[in-house]
The first five atom37 places (N, CA, C, CB, O) and aatype in JSON, in Angstrom:
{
  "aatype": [20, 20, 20, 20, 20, 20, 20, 20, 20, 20, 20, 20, 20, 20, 20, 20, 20, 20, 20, 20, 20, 20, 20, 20, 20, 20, 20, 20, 20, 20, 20, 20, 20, 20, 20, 20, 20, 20, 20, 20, 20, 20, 20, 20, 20, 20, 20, 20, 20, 20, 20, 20, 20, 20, 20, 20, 20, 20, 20, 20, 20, 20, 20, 20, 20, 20, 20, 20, 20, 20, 20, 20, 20, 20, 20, 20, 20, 20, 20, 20, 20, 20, 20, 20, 20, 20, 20, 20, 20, 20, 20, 20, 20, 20, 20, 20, 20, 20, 20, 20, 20, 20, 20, 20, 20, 20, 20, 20, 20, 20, 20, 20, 20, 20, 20, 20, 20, 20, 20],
  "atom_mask": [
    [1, 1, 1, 1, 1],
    [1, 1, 1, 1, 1],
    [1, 1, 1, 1, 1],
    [1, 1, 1, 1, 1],
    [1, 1, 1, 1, 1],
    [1, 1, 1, 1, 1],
    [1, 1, 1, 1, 1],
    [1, 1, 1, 1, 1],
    [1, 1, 1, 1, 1],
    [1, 1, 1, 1, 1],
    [1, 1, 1, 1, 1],
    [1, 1, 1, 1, 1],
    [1, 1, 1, 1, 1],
    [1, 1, 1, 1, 1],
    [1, 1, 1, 1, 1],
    [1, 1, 1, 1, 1],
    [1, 1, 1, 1, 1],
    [1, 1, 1, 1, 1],
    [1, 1, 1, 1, 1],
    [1, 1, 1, 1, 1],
    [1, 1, 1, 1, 1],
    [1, 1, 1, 1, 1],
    [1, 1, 1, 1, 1],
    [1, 1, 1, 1, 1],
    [1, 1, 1, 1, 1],
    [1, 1, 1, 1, 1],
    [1, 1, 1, 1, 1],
    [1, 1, 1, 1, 1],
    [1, 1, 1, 1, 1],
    [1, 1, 1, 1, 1],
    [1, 1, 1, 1, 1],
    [1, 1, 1, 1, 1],
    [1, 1, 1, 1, 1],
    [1, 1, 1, 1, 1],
    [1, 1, 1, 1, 1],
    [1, 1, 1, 1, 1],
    [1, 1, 1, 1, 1],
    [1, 1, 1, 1, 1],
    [1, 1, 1, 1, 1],
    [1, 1, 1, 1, 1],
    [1, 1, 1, 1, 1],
    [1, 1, 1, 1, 1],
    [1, 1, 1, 1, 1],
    [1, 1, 1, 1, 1],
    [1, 1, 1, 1, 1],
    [1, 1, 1, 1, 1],
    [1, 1, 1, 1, 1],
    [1, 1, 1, 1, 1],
    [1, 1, 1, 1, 1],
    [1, 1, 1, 1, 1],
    [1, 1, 1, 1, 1],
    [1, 1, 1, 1, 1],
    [1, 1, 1, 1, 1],
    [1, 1, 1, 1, 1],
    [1, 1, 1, 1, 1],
    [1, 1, 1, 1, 1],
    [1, 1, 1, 1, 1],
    [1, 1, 1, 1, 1],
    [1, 1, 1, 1, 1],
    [1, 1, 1, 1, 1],
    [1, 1, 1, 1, 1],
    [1, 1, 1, 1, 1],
    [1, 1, 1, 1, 1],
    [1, 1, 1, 1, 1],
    [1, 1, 1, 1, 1],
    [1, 1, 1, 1, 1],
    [1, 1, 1, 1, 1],
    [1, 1, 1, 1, 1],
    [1, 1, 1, 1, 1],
    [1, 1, 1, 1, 1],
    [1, 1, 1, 1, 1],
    [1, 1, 1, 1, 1],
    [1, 1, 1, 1, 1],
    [1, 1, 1, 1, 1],
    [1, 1, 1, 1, 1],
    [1, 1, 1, 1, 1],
    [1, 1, 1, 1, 1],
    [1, 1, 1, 1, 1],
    [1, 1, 1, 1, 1],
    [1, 1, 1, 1, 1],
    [1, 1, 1, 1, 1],
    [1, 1, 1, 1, 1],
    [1, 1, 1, 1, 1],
    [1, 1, 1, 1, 1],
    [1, 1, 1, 1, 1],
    [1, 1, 1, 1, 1],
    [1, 1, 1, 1, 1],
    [1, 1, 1, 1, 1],
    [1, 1, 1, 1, 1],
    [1, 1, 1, 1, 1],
    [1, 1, 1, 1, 1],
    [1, 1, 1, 1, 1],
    [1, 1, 1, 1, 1],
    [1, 1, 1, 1, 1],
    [1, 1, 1, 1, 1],
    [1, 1, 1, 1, 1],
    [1, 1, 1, 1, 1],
    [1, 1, 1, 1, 1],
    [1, 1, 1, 1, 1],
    [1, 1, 1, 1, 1],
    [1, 1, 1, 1, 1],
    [1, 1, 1, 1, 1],
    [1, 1, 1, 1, 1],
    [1, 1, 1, 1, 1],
    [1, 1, 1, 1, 1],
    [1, 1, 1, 1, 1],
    [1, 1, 1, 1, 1],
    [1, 1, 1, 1, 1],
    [1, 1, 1, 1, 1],
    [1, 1, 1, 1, 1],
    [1, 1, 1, 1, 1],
    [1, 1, 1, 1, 1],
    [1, 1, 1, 1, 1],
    [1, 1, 1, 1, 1],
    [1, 1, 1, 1, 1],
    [1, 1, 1, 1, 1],
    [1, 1, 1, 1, 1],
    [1, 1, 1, 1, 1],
    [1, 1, 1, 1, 1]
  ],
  "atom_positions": [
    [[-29.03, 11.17, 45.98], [-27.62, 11.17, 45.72], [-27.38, 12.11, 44.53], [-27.09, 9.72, 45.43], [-28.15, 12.13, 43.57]],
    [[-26.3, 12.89, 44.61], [-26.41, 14.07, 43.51], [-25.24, 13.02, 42.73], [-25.89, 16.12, 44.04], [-24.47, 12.18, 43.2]],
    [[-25.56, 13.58, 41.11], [-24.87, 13.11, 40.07], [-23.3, 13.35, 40.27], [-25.41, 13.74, 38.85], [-22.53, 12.46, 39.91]],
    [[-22.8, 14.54, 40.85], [-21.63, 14.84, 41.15], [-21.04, 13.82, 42.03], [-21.62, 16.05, 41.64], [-19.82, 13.8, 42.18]],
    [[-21.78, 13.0, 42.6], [-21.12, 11.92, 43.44], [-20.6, 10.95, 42.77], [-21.92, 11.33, 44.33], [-19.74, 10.33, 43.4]],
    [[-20.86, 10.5, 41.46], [-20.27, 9.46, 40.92], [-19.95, 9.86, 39.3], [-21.22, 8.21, 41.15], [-19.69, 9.08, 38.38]],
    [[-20.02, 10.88, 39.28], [-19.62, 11.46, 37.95], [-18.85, 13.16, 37.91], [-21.1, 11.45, 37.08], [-19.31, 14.1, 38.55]],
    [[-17.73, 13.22, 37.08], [-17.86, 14.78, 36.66], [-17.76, 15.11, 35.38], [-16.9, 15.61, 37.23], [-17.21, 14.42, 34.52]],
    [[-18.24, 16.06, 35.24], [-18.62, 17.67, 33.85], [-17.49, 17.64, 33.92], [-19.49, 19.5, 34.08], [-16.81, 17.57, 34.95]],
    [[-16.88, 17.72, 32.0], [-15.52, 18.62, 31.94], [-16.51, 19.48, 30.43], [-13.45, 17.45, 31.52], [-17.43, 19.2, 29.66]],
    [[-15.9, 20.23, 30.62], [-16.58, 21.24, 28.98], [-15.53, 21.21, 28.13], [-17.0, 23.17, 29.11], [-14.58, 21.95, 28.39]],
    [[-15.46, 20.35, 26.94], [-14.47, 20.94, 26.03], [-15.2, 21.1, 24.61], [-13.1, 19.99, 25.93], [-16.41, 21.17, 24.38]],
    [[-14.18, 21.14, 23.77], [-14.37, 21.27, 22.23], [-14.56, 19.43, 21.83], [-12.68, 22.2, 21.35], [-13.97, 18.61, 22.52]],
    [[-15.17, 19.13, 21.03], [-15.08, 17.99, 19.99], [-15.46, 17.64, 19.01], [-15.26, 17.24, 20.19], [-16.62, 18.04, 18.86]],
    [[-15.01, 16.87, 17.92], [-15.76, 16.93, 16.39], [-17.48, 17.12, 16.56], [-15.43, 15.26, 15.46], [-17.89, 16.72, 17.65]],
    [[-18.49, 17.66, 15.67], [-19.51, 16.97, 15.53], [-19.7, 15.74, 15.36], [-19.96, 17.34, 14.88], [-20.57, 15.14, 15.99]],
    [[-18.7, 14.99, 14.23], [-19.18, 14.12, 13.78], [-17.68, 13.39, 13.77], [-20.07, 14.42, 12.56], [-16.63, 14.04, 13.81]],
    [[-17.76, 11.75, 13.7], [-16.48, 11.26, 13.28], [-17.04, 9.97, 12.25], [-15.43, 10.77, 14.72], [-18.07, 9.28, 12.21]],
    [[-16.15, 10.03, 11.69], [-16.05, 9.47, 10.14], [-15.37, 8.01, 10.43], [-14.97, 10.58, 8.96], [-14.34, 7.74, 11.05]],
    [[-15.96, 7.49, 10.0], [-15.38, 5.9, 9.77], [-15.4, 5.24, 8.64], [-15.99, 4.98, 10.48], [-16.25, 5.51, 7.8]],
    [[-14.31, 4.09, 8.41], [-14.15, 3.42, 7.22], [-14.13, 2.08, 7.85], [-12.89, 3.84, 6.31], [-13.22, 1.66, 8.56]],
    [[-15.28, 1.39, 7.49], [-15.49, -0.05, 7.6], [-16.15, 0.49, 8.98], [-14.06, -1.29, 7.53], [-17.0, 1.36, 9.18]],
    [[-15.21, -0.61, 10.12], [-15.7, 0.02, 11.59], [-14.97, 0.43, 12.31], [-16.27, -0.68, 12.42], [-15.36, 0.63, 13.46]],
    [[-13.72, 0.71, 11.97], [-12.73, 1.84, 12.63], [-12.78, 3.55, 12.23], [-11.23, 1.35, 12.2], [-13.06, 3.95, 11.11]],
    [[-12.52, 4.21, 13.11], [-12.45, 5.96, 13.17], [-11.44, 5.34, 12.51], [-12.3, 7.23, 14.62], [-10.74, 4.33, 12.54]],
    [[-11.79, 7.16, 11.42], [-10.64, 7.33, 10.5], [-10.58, 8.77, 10.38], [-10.78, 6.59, 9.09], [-11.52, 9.39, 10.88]],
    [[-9.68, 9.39, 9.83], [-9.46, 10.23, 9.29], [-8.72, 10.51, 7.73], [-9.05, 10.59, 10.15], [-7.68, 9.91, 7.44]],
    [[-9.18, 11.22, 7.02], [-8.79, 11.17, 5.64], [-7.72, 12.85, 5.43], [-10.49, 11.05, 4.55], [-7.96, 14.0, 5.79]],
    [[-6.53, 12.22, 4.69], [-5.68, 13.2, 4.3], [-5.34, 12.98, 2.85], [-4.49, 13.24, 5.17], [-4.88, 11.95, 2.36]],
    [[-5.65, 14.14, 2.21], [-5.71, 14.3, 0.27], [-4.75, 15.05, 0.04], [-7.09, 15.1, -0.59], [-4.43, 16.03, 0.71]],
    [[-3.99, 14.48, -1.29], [-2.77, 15.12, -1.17], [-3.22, 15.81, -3.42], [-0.95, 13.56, -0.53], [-4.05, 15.22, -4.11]],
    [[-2.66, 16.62, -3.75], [-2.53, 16.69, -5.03], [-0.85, 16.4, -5.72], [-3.12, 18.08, -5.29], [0.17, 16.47, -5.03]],
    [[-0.87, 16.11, -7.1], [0.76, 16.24, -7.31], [0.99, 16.74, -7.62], [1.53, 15.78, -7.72], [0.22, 17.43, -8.28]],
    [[2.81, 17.13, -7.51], [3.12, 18.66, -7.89], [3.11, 18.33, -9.75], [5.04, 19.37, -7.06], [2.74, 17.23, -10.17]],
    [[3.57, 19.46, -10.7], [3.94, 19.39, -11.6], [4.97, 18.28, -12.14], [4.15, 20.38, -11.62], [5.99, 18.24, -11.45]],
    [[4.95, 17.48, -13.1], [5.78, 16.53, -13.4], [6.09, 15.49, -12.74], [6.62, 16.92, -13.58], [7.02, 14.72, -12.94]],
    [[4.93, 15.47, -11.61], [5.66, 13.9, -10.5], [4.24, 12.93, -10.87], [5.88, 14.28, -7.96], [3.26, 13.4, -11.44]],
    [[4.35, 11.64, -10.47], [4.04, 10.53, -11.24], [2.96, 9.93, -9.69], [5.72, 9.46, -11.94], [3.46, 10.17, -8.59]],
    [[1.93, 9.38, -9.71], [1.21, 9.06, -8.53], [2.51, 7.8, -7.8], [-0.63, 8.36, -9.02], [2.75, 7.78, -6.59]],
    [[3.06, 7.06, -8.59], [4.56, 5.77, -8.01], [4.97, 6.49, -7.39], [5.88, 5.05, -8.95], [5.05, 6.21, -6.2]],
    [[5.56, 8.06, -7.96], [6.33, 8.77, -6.95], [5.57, 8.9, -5.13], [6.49, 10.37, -7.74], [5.81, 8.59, -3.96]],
    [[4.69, 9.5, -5.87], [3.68, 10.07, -4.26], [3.12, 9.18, -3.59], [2.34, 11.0, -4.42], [2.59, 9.52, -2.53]],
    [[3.08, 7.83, -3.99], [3.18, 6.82, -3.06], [3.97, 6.02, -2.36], [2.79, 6.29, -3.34], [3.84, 5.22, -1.44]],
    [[4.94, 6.51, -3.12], [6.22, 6.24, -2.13], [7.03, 6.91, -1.56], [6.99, 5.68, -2.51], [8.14, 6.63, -1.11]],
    [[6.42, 7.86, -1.58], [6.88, 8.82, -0.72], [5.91, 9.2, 0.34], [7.28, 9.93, -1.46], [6.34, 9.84, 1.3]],
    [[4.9, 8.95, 0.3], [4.2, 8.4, 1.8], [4.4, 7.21, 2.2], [2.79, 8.39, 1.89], [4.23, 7.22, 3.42]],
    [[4.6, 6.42, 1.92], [5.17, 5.21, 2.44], [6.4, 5.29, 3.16], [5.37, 4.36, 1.45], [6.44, 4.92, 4.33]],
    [[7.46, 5.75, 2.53], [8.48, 6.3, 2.9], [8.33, 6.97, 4.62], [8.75, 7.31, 1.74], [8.74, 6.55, 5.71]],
    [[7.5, 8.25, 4.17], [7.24, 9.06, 5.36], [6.44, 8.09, 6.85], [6.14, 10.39, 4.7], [6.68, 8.17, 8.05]],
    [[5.44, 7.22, 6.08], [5.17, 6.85, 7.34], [5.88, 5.58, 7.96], [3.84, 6.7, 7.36], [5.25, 5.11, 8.9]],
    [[7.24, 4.84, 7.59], [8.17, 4.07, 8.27], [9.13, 5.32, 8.75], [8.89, 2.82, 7.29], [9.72, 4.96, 9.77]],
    [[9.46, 6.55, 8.4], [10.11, 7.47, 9.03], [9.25, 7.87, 10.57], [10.27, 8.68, 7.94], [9.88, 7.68, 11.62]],
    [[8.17, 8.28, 10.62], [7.65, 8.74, 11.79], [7.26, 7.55, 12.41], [6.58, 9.71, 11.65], [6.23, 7.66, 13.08]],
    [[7.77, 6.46, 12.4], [7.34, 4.9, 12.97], [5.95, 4.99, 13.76], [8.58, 4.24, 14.15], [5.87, 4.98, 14.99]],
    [[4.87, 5.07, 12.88], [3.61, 4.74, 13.58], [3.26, 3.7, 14.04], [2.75, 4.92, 13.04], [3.29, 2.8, 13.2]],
    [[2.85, 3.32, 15.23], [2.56, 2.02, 16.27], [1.46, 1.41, 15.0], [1.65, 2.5, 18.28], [1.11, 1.82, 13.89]],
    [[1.23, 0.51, 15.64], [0.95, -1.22, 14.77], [-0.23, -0.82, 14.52], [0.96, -2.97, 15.66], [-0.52, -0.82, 13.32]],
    [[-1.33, -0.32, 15.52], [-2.68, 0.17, 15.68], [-2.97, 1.04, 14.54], [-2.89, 0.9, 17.0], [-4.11, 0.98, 14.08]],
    [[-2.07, 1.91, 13.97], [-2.58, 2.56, 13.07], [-2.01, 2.26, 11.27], [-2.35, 3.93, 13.65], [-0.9, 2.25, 10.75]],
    [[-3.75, 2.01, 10.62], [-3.78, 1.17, 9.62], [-3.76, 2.64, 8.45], [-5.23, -0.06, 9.7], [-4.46, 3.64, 8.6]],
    [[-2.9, 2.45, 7.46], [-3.09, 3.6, 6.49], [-3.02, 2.62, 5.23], [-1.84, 4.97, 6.56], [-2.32, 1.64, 4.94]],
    [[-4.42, 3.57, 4.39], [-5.13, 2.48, 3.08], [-5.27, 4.57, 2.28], [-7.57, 0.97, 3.73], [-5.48, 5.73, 2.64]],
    [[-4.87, 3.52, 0.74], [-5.47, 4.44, -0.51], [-6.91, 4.34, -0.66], [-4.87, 4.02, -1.94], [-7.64, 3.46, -0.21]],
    [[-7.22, 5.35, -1.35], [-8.54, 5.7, -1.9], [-8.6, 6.49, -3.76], [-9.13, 6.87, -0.61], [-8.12, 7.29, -4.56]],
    [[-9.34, 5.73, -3.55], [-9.25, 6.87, -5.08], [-8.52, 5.77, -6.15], [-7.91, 8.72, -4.83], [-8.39, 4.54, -6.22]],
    [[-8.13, 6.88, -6.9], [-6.87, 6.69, -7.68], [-5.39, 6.06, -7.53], [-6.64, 7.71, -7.9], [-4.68, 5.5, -8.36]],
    [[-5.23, 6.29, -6.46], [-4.25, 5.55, -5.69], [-4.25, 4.81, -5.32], [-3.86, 5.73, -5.02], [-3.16, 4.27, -5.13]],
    [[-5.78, 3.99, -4.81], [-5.68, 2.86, -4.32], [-5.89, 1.85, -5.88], [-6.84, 2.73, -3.0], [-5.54, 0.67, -5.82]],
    [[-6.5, 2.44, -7.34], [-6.73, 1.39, -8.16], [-5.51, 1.85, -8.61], [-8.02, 1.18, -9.07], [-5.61, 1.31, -9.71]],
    [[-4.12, 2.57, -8.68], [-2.99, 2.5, -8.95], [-1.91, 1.28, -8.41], [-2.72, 3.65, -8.63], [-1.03, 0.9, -9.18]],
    [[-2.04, 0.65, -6.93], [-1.51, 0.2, -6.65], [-2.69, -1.44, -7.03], [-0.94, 0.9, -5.48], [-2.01, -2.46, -7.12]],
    [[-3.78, -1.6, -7.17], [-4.47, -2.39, -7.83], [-3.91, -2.98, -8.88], [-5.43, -1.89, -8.14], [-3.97, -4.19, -9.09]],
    [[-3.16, -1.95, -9.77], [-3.12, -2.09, -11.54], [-1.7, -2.86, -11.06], [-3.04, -0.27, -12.9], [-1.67, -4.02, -11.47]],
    [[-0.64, -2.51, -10.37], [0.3, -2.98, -9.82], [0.16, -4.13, -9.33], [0.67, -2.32, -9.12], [0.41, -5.18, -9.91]],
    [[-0.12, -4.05, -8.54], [0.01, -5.85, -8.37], [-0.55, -7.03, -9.19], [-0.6, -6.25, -7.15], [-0.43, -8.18, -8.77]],
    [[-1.2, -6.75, -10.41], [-1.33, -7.62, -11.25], [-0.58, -7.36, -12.26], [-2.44, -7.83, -11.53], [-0.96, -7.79, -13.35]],
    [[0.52, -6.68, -12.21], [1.68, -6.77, -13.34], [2.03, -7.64, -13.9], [2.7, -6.49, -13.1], [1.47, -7.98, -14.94]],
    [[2.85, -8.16, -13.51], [3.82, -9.47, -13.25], [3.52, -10.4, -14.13], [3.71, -10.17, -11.89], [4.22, -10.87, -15.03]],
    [[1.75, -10.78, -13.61], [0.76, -11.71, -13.96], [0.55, -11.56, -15.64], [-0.65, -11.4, -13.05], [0.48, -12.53, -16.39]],
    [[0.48, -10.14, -16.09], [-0.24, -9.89, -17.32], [1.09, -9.84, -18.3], [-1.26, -8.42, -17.28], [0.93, -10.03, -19.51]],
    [[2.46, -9.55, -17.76], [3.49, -9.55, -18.46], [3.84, -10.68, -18.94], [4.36, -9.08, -17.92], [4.26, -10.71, -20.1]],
    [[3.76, -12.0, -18.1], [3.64, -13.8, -18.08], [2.53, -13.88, -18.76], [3.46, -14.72, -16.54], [2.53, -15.08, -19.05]],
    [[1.56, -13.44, -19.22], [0.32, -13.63, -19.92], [0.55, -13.37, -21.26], [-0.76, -12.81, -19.43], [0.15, -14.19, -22.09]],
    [[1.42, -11.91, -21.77], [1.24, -11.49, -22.87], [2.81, -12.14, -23.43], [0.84, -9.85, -22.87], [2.99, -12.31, -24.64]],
    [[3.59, -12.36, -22.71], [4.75, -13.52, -22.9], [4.15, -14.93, -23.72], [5.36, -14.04, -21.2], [4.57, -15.19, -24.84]],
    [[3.4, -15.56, -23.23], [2.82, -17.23, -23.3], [2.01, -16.73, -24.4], [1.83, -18.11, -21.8], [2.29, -17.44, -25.37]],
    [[1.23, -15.95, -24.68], [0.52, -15.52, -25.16], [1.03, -15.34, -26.82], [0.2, -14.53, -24.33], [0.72, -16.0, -27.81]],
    [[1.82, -14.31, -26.69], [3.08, -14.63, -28.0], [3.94, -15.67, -28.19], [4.08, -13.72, -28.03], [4.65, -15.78, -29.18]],
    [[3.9, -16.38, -27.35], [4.97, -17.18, -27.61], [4.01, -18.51, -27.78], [6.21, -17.16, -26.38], [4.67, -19.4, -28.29]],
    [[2.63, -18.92, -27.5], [1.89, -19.81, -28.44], [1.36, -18.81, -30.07], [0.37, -20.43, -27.38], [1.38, -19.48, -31.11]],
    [[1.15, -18.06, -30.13], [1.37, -17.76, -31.61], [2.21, -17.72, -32.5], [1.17, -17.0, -31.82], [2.21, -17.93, -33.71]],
    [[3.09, -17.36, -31.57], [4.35, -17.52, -32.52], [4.84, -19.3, -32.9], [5.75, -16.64, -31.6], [5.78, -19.75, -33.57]],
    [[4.03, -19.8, -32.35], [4.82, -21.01, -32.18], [3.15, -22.14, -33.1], [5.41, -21.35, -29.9], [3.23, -23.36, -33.24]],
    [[2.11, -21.45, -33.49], [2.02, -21.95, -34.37], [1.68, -21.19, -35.63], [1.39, -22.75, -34.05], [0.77, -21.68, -36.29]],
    [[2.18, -20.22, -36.04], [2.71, -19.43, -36.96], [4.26, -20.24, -37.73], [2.96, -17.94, -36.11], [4.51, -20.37, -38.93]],
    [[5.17, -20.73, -36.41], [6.11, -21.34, -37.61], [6.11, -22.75, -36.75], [7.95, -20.46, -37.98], [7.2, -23.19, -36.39]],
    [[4.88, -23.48, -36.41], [4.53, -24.55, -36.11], [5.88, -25.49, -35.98], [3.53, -24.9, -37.04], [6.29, -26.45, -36.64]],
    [[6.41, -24.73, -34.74], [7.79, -25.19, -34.16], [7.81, -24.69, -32.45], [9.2, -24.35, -35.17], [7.48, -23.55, -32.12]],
    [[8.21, -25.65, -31.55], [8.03, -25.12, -30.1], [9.5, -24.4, -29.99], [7.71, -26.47, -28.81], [9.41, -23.57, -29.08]],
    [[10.84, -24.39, -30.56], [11.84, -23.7, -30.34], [11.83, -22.06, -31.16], [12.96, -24.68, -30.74], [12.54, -21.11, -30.82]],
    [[11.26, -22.05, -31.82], [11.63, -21.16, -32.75], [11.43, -19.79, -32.0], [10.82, -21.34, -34.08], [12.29, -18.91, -31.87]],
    [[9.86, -19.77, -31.41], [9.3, -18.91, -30.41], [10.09, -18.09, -29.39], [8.53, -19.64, -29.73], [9.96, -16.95, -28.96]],
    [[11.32, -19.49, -29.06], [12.32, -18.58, -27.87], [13.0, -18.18, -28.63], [13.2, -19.19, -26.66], [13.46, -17.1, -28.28]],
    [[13.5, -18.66, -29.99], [14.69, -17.95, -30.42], [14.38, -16.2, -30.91], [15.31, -18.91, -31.74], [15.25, -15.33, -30.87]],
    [[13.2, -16.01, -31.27], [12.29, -14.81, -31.77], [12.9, -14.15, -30.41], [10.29, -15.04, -32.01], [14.02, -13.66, -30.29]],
    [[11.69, -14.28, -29.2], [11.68, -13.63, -28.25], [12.82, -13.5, -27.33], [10.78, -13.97, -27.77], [12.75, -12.82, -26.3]],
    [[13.74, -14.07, -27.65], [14.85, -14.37, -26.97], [15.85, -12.81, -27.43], [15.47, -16.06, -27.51], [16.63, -12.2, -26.69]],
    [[15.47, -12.5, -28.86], [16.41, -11.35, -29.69], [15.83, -9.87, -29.34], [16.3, -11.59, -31.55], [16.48, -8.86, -29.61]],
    [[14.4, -9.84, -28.63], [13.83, -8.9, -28.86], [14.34, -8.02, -27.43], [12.35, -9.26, -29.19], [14.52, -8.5, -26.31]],
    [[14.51, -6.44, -27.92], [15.3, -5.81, -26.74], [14.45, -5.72, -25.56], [15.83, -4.37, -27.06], [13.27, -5.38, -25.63]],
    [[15.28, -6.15, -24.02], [14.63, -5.49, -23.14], [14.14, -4.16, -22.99], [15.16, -5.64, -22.39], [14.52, -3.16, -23.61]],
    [[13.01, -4.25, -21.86], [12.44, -2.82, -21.93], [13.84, -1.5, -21.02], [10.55, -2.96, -20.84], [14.53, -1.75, -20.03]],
    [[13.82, -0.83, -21.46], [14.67, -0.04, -20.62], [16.17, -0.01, -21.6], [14.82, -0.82, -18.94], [16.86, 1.0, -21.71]],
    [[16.41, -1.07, -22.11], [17.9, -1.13, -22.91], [17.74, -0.45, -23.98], [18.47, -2.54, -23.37], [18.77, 0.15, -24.3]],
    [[16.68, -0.25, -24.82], [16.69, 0.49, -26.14], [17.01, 1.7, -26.08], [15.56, 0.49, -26.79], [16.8, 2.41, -25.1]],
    [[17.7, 2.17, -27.43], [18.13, 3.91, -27.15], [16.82, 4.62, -26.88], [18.92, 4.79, -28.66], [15.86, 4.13, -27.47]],
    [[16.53, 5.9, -25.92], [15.5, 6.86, -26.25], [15.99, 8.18, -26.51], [14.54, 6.94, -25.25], [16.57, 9.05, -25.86]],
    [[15.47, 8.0, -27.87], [15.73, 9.31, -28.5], [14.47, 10.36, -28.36], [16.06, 9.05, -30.05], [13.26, 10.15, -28.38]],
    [[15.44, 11.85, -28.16], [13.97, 12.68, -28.0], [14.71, 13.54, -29.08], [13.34, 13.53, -26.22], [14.17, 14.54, -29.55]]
  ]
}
């Protein structure tokens, strides 16, 4: 029985090699930033881009690098801002060994963003 009976030859082009992360094919795209833009920016602006070109469910897009321990440092914000809050606010509180006094301190002190910036 010749092979042509249950099979056919096509000739094309294809990678040598394909690259995987974990155990899915992947492919990797590196971006640099322009002058004066911030990595927050350039991650959200791929983010952005990829709910614009609505990619099906199947395809998973993950940081690397710098970007991925950028959005790392981010999500434990929150946590360390409530940390360094409690944090001052038990020193302060036995510094004038009073549990009100602490809010009234921190209570006066300007939000971030409200203060003048002067250049």
């Amino acid at each position: 029985m010749p092979l042509s009976a249950i099979s056919q030859t096509i000739e094309q082009t294809a990678p040598l090699a394909i690259s995987h992360l974990g155990q899915f094919p992947s492919s990797m795209i590196s971006f640099n930033l322009a002058p004066g833009a911030s990595l927050g920016e350039a991650v959200d602006a791929i983010r952005n881009a990829e709910a614009e070109i609505a990619m099906p469910a199947s395809m998973i897009t993950t940081f690397q690098g710098a970007a991925l321990a950028f959005q790392a440092a981010l999500r434990n914000e929150l946590l360390l801002i409530v940390a360094a809050i409690l944090t001052v606010y038990i020193v302060l509180g036995v510094l004038y060994e009073s549990y009100i006094h602490p809010v009234t301190i921190l209570s006066t002190l300007p939000r971030p963003g409200s203060a003048p910036c002067w250049r």
